[in-house]
C-alpha positions as CSV (number, residue, x, y, z in Angstrom):
1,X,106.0,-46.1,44.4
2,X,105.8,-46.9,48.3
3,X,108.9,-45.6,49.5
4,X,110.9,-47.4,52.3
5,X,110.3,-46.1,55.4
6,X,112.6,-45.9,57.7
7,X,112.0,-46.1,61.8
8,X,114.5,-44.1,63.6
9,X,115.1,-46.7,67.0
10,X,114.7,-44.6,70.5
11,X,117.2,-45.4,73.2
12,X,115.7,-47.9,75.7
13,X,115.8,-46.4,79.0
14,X,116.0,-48.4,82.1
15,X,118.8,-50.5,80.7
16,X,122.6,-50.7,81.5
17,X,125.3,-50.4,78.9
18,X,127.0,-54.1,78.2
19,X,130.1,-54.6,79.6
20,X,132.7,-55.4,77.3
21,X,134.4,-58.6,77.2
22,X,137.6,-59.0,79.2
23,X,137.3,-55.9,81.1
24,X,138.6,-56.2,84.6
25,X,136.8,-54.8,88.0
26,X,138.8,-52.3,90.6
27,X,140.0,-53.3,93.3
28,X,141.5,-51.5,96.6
29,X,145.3,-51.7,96.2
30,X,146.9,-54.0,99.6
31,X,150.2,-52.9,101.2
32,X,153.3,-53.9,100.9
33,X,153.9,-56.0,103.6
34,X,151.0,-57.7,103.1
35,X,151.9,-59.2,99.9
36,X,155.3,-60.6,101.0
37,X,155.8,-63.7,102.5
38,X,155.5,-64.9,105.8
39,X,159.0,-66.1,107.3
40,X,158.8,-69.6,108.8
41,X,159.6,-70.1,112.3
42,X,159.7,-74.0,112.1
43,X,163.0,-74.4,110.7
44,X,164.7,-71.9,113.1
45,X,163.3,-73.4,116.0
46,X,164.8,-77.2,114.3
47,X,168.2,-75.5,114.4
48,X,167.7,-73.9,117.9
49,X,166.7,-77.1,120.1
50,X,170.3,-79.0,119.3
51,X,172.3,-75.7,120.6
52,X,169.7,-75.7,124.1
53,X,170.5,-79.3,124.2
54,X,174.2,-79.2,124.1
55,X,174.4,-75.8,126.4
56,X,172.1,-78.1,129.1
57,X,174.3,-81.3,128.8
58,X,177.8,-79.0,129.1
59,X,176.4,-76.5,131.7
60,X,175.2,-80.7,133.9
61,X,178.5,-81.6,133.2
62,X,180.6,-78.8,134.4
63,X,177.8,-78.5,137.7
64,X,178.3,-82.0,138.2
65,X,182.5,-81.6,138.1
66,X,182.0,-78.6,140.5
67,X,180.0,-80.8,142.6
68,X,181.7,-84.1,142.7
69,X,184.7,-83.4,145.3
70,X,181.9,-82.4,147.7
71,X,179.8,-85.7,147.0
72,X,182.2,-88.1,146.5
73,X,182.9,-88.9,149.9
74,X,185.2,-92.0,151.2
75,X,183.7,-95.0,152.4
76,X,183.0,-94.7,156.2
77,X,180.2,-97.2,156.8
78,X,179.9,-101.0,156.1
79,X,176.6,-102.5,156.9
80,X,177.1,-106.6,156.6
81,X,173.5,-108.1,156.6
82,X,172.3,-112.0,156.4
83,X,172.5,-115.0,159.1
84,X,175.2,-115.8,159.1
85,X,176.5,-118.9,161.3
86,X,179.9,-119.8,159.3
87,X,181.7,-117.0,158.9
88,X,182.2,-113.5,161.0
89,X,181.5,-110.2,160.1
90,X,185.1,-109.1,161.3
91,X,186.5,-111.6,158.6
92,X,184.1,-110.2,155.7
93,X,185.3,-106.4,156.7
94,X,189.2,-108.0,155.9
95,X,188.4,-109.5,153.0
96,X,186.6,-106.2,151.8
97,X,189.2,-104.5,153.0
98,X,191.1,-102.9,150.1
99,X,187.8,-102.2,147.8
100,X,186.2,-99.7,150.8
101,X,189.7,-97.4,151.0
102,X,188.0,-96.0,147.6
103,X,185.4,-93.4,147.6
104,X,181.5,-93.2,147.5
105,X,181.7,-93.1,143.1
106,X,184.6,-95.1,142.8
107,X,184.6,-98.2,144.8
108,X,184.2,-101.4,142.5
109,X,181.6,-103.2,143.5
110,X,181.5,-105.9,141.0
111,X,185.2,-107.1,141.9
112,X,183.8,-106.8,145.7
113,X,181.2,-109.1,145.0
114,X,183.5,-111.0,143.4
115,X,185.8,-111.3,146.3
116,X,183.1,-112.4,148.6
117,X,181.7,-115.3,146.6
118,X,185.0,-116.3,146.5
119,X,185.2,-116.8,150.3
120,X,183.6,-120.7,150.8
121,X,181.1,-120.5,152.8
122,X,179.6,-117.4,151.0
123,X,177.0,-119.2,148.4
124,X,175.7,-115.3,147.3
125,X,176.7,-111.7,147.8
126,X,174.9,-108.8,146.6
127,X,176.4,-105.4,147.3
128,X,175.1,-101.7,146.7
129,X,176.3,-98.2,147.5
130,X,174.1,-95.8,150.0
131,X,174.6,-92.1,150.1
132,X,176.3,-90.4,151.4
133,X,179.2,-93.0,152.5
134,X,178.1,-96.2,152.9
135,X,178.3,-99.7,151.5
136,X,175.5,-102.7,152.0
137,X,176.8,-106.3,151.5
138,X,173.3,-108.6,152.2
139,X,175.0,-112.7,152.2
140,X,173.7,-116.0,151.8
141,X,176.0,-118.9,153.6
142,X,175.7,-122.4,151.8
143,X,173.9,-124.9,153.4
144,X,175.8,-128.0,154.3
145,X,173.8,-131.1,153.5
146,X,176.4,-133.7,153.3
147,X,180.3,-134.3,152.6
148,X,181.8,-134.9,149.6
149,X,184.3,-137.5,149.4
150,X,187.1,-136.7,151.6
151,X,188.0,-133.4,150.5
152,X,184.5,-131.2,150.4
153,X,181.0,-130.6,151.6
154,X,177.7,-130.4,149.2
155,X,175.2,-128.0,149.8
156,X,171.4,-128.4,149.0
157,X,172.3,-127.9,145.3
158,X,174.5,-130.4,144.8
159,X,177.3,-127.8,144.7
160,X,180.9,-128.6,146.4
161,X,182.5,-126.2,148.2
162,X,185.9,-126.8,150.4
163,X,186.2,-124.8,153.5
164,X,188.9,-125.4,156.1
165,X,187.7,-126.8,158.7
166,X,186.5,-130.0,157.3
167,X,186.8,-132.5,160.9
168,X,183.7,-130.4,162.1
169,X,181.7,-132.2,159.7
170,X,182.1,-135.9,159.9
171,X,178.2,-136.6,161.1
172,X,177.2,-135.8,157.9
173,X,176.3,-138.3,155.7
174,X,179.4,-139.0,153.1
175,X,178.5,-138.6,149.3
176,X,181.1,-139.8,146.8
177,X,181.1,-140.6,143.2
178,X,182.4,-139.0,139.7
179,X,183.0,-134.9,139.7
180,X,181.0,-134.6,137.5
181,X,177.9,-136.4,138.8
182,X,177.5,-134.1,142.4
183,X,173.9,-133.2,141.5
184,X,172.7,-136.5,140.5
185,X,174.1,-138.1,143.6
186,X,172.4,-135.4,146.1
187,X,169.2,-136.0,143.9
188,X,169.2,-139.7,144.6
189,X,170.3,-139.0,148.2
190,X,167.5,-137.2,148.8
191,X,165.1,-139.8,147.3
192,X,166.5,-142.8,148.8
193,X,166.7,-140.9,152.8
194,X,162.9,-140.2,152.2
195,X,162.0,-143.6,151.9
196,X,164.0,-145.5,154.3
197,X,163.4,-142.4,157.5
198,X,159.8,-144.4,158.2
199,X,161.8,-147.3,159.0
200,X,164.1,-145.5,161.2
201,X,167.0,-145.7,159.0
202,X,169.5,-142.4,157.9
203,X,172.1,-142.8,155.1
204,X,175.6,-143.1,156.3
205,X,177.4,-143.2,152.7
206,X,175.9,-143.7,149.5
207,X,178.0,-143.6,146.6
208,X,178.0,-144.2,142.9
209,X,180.8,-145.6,141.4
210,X,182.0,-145.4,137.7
211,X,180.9,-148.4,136.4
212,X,177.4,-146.8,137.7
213,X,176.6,-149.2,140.6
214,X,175.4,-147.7,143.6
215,X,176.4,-148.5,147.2
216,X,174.6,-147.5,150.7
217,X,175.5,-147.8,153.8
218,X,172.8,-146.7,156.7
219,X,173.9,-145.2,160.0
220,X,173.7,-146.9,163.3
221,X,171.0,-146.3,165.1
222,X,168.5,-147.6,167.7
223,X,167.1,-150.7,165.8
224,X,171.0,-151.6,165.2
225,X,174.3,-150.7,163.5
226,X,174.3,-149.9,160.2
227,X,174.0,-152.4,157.6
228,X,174.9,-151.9,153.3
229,X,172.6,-152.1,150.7
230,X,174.1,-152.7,147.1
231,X,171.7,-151.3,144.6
232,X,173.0,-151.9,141.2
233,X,172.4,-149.8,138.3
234,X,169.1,-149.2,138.1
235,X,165.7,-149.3,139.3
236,X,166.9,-147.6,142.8
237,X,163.2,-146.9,144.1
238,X,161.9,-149.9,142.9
239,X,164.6,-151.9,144.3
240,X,164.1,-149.7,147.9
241,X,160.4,-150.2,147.7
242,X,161.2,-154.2,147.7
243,X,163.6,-153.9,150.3
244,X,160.8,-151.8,152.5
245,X,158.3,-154.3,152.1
246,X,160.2,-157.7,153.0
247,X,161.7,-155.9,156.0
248,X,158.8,-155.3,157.8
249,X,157.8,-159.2,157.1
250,X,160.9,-160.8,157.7
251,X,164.4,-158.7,158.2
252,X,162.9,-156.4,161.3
253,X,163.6,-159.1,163.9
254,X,166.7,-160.1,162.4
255,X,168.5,-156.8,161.5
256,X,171.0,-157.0,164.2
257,X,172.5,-160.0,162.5
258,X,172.5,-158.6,158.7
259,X,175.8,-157.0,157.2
260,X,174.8,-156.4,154.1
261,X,171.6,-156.7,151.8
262,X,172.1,-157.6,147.9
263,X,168.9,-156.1,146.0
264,X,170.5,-156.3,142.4
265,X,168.2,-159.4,142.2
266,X,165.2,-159.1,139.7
267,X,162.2,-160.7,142.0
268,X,164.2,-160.9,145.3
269,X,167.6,-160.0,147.7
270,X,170.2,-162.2,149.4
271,X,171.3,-161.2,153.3
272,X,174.5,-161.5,154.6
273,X,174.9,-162.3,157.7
274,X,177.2,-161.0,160.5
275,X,180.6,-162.9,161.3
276,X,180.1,-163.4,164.9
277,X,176.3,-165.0,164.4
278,X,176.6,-166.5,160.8
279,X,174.9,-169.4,159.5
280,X,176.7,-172.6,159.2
281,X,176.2,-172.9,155.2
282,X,178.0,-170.3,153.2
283,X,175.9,-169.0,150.8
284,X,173.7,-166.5,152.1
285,X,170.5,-166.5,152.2
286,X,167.6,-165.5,149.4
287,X,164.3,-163.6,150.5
288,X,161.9,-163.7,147.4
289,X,158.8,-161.3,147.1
């Protein structure tokens, strides 16, 4: 009977023992304080800029209380700039007067301002403080173009303005019309002075009345005393440029003798004749262009 044979198996050299499963490698052990967090610094610097903040703004306040008595000085200097040819610099210092017995921080110069546009013949004021004690005003005086009724003078805006000494201004040319209508009848002043200057004629009175007719008179002048021109209601340059153009053909030679010039015609005008040299027929007579 073959008996089993059995093979006795020689350790294999060479080889390393398998590692069993779940077994877990050394490692060097890490201090202490390596293993604890980290504190933050961003949240305690968060909660530090707000205190610095606060200790700057009261430490500026309390230099700036300190300081003040030596800064704010009282007024000592007033510097009045502009051309001015209406008003004096004596009478702006008076008006001013009270605002400047403040000091350098303290003076008001808003209600100065104020105060100075209220004088007439000041159309704007600016004002500003320069250290250590001084005050600039710079002015702008109106412009007088023309009167205004009886009672006030227009600058170039339109604007009325009533100083005191209104007799000094009778040779300009006398605006009148509704209060509420100044710019428009500067505007049309303006328009109608430009055309009839080639022909050597200046408006002496032009007014609009409330119906809304207009009325000008020119001024005397070398070519003759003034004579009025009734416009109507509308259509002033077109009516002007009519005027223009039978005057140089057939009015020039006769304007010494015309009172008054009707242009509220649609194609023509009617002249009325002075009393001294006045036709013998009583109607007056009809140009047509």
């Amino acid at each position: 009977m073959q008996g089993a044979m059995i093979r006795q198996q020689q350790p294999v050299t060479g080889r390393s023992k398998p590692v069993p499963r779940g077994a877990s490698r050394l490692v060097a052990d890490e201090p202490v304080s390596a293993r604890l967090p980290r504190p933050s610094l961003g949240g305690l610097k968060r909660l530090l800029w707000p205190i610095v903040l606060v200790a700057a703004g009261f430490g500026a306040y309390e230099g700036a209380i300190r300081l003040m008595p030596y800064a704010d000085r009282p007024i000592t200097k007033i510097d009045v700039q502009g051309d001015l040819s209406y008003i004096s610099q004596q009478s702006v210092q008076q008006r001013i007067a009270p605002y400047v017995a403040a000091s350098f921080f303290s003076v008001d110069l808003t209600a100065m301002r104020a105060e100075l546009e209220q004088m007439p013949w000041i159309a704007h004021a600016e004002v500003r403080r320069v250290w250590p004690d001084e005050v600039v005003i710079r002015l702008e005086e109106q412009l007088p173009v023309a009167r205004w009724g009886d009672e006030a003078l227009l600058n170039n805006q339109g604007q009325a303005f009533t100083p005191r000494e209104l007799a000094n201004y009778e040779h300009l040319p006398q605006l009148a019309g509704p209060q509420r209508a100044q710019q428009q009848v500067m505007q049309q002043y303006q328009v109608l002075s430009q055309m009839l200057r080639p022909l050597g004629f200046s408006i002496a009175r032009l007014e609009l009345r409330e119906r809304g007719s207009w009325f000008l008179t020119t001024g005397a002048s070398s070519a003759g005393p003034g004579i009025e021109l009734l416009l109507g209601r509308d259509h002033l340059v077109e009516k002007m440029r009519r005027f223009i153009a039978i005057y140089d053909k057939t009015l020039k030679e006769q304007i010494t003798n015309i009172a008054r010039i009707d242009l509220r015609y649609a194609n023509g005008l009617a002249v009325g004749w002075r009393e001294p040299n006045a036709p013998t027929t009583a109607k007056p007579a009809v140009a047509k262009n």
